[in-house]
C-alpha positions in Angstrom: 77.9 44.7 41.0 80.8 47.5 40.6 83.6 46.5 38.3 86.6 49.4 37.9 90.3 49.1 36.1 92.5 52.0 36.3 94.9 52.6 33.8 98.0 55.1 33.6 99.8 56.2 30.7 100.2 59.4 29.0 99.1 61.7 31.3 95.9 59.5 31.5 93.2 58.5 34.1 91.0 56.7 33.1 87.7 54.4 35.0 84.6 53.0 34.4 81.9 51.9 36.5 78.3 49.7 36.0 75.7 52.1 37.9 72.1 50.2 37.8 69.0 52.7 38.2 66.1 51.8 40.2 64.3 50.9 37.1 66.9 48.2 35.8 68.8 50.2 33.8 72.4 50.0 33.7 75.1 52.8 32.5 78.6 52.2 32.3 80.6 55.4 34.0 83.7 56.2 32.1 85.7 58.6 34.3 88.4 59.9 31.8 90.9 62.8 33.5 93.5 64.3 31.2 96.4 66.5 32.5 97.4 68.5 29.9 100.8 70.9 29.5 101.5 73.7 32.5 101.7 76.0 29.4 97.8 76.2 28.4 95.1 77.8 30.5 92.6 75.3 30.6 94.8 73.2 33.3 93.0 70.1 34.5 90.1 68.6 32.3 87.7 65.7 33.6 85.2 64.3 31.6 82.6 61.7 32.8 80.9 59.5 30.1 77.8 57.9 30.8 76.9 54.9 28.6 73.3 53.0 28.7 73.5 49.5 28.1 69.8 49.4 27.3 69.9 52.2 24.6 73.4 52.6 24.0 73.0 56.2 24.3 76.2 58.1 25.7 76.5 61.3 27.7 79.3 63.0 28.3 80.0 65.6 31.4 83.4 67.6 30.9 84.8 69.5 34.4 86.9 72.1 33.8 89.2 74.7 36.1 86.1 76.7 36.8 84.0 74.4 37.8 86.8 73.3 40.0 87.2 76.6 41.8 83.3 76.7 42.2 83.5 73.9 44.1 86.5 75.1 46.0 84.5 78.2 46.7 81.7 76.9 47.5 82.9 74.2 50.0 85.0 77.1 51.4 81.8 79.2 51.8 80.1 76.3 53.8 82.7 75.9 55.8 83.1 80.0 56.9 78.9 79.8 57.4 78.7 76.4 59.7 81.9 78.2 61.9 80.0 81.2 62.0 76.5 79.7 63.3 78.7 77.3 65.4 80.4 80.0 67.3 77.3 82.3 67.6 75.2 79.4 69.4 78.1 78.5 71.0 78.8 81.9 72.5 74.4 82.7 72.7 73.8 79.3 74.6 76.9 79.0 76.2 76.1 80.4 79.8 72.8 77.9 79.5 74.6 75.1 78.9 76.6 72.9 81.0 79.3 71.6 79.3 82.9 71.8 80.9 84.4 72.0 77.8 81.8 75.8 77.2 82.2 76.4 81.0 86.2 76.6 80.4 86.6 78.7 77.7 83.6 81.3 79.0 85.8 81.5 82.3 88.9 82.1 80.5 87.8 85.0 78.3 85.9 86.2 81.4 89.3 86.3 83.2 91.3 88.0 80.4 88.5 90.8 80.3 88.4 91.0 83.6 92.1 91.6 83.9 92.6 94.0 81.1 89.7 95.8 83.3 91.6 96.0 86.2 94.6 97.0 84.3 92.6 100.6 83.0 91.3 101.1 86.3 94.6 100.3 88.5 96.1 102.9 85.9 93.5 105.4 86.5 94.1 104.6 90.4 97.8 105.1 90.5 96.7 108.8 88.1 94.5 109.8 91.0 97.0 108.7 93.7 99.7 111.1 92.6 97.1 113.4 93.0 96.2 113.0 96.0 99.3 112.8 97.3 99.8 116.2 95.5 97.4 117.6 97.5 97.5 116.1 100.4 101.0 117.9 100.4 99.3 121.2 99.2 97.5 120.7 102.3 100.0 120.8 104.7 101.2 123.6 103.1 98.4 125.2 104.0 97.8 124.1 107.7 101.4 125.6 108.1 100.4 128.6 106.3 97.2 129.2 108.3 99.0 128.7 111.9 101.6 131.1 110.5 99.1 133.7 109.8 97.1 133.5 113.0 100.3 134.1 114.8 101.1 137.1 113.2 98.0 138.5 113.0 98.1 138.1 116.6 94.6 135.5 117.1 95.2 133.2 119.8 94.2 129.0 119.5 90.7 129.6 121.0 89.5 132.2 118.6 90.6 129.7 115.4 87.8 127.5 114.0 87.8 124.2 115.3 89.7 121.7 113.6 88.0 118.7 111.7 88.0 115.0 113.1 89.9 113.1 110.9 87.3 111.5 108.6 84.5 114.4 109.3 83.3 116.1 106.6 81.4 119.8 107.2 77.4 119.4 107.5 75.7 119.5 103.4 72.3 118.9 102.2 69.6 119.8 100.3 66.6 118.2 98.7 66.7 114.8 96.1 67.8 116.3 92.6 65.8 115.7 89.7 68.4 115.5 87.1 71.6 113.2 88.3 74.6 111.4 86.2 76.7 108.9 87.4 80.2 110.4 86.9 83.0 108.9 84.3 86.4 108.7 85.3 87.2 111.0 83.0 85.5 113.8 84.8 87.0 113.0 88.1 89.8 113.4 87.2 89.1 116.6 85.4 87.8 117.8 88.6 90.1 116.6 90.4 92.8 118.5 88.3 90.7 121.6 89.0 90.2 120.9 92.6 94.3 120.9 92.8 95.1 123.9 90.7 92.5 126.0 93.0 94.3 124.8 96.0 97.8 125.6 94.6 96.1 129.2 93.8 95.2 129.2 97.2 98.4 128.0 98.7 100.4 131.5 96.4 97.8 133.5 98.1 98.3 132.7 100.9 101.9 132.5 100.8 101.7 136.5 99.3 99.6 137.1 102.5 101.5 136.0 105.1 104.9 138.0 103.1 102.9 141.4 103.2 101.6 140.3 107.2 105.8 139.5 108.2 106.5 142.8 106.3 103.6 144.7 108.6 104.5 142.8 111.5 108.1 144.0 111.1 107.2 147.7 110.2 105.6 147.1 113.7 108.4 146.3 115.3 110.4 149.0 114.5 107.2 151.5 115.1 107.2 152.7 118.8 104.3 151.6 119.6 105.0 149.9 123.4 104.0 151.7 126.3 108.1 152.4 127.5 106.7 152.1 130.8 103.9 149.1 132.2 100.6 150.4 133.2 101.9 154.2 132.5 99.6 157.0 132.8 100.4 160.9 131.1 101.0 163.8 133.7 101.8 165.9 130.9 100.9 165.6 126.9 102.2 166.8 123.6 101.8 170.0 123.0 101.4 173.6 124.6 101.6 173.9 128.0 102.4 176.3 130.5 106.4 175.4 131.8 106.8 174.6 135.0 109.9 176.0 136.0 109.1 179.3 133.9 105.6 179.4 134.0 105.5 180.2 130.7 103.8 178.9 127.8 106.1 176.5 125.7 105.8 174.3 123.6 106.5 170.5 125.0 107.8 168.3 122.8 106.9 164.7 124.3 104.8 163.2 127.0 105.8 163.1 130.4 104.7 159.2 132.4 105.4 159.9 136.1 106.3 156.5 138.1 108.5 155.6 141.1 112.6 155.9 141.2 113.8 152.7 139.8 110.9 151.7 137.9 112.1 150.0 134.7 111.4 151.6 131.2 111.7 149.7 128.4 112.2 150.1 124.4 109.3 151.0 122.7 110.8 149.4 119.5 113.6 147.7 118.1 116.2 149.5 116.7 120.0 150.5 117.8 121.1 152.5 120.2 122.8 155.7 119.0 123.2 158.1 122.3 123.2 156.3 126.0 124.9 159.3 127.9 124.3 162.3 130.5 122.7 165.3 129.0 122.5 169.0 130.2 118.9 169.1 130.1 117.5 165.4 130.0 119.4 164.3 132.3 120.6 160.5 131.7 118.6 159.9 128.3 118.8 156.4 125.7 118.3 157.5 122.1 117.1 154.3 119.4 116.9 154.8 116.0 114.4 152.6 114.1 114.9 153.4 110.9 113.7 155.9 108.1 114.1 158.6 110.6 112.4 157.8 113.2 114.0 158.1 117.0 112.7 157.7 120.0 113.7 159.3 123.2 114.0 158.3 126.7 114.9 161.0 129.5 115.7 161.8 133.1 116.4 158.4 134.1 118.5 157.1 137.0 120.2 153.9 135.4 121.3 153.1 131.9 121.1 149.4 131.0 122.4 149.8 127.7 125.3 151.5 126.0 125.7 153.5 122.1 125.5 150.8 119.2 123.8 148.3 121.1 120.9 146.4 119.3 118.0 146.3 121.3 114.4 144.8 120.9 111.1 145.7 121.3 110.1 145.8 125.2 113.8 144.9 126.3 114.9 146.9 129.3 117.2 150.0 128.7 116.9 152.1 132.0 115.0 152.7 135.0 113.0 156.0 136.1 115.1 158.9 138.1 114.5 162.3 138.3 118.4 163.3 136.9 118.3 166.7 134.6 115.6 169.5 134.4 112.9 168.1 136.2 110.7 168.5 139.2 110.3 164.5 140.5 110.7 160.7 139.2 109.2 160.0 135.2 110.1 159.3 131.9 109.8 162.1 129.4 109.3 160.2 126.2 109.5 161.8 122.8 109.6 160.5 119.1 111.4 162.5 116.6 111.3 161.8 112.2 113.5 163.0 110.7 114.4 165.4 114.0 111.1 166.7 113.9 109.0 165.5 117.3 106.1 164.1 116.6 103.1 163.5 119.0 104.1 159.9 120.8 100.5 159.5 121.8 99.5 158.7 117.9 102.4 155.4 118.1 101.1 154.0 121.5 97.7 154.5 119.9 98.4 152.2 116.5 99.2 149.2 119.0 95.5 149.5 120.5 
């Protein structure tokens, strides 16, 4: 059998050790380590003596530092390669095998990716929502903008496209395409940045639109355009004509709407009222400026509603028909002066046709 003795001293290890060989032969194993100083480079020495009782012969195996950081190295090695092939059949079986232990940890990294997933994509929801609600307000903007416009430019509810059922969509088609990609998240919301930009373009447009349709819907107003009397018909025009107290040719310098006493005329425009008096020739006549010149005229009537400076607006009742001043029976004479030079009222009442 084995027989051993240790012995320390020195710095010393030394052992020895009866191997037998399977052909009866025995060697004695001297094991013989030797620390030597921390100031030389060779460090730790072993040597192993072998010793044959049969021929005496001795061998000796000396171990040095490097043959010490082979081993280290190499028993590291080993160990990096088994981790290696353990964790690659681990993770390449691991959905086919049924252990609890594998089950556990394939459900835990599934949850981790699965929640930094839904982390990205609830941050590229709550991008999208703002959005959305970005235009969803661009959108009322524009339903405002559009009801707006349609009263102004006069189009009543009927005549308006139908509105949309919430959740309807207009009619599309077309035939299967033959080239189709499914679309990223990054180009939705590319094109949903350029889907919002058009409809803010859209929105200005529309907002410069209805400005220039107020301005021409206020020029309008101030334009005497309204018939000063309902239904009215001309008895005598703008122009030439022979006079019918002289029965000579003169020039006449308005038209001439005859109607019943008491028959109310109104204001063909807003404006303010600059002369509401008796006049030698007209008889009980309104004057209104509108502005840049223009005045219109209202003569031989038989009541005055309105008095000088009053503001008055378009279609508002300022006097009623009478036959007061030069004239031969009930009507409005109606003239429009710019600038004090008449001007053919038929022209006005024509623009609001």
């Amino acid at each position: 059998m084995l027989s051993a003795f240790e012995q320390f001293g020195n710095g010393r290890f030394i052992g020895q050790n009866l191997l037998e060989t399977p052909h009866g032969h025995r060697y004695r194993a001297s094991l013989c380590a030797k620390a030597r100083g921390p100031a030389k480079a060779e460090g730790l020495h072993l040597n192993i003596i072998l010793v044959s009782d049969a021929t005496a012969r001795v061998r000796t195996l000396t171990l040095d530092w490097r043959h010490w950081t082979l081993g280290g190295i190499s028993l590291l090695a080993l160990f990096l390669s088994f981790t290696l092939i353990f964790n690659y059949v681990t993770l390449r079986y691991a959905a086919s095998i049924n252990h609890p232990l594998l089950q556990a940890i394939m459900l835990a990294d599934q949850r981790q990716e699965a929640q930094k997933t839904q982390e990205v994509v609830q941050g590229h929801m709550n991008a999208m929502a703002v959005k959305l609600g970005e235009l969803q307000a661009q959108m009322l903007r524009i339903d405002g903008l559009g009801e707006r416009l349609a009263k102004l430019a006069g189009l009543k509810p009927q005549e308006l496209p139908p509105p949309l059922e919430p959740g309807a969509a207009p009619g599309r088609g077309g035939p299967a395409p033959t080239l189709h990609s499914d679309l990223s998240v990054q180009e939705f919301t590319t094109m949903l940045g350029s889907l919002s930009r058009e409809v803010e373009q859209r929105s200005d447009q529309l907002g410069v639109l209805e400005a220039l349709l107020v301005s021409s819907s206020a020029s309008r107003k101030f334009l005497p355009s309204l018939l000063p009397i309902e239904d009215g018909w001309y008895s005598s025009n703008f122009g030439w004509r022979i006079d019918p107290f002289s029965g000579q040719k003169s020039f006449h310098e308005g038209i001439d709407f005859p109607s019943e006493v008491g028959t109310a005329i109104v204001a063909a425009a807003s404006g303010k009222v600059i002369y509401a008096d008796v006049h030698p020739a007209y008889g009980k006549m309104v004057e209104i400026d509108h502005g840049n010149g223009l005045i219109s005229r209202y003569a031989h009537s038989s009541m005055l509603f309105v008095k000088e400076g009053d503001l008055v607006v378009r279609g508002q009742r300022i006097a009623s028909v009478g036959t007061t001043g030069r004239s031969t029976g009930p009507h409005l004479h109606f003239e429009v002066r710019l600038n004090g030079v008449p001007q053919n009222p038929a022209r006005f009442l024509q623009a609001a046709n």
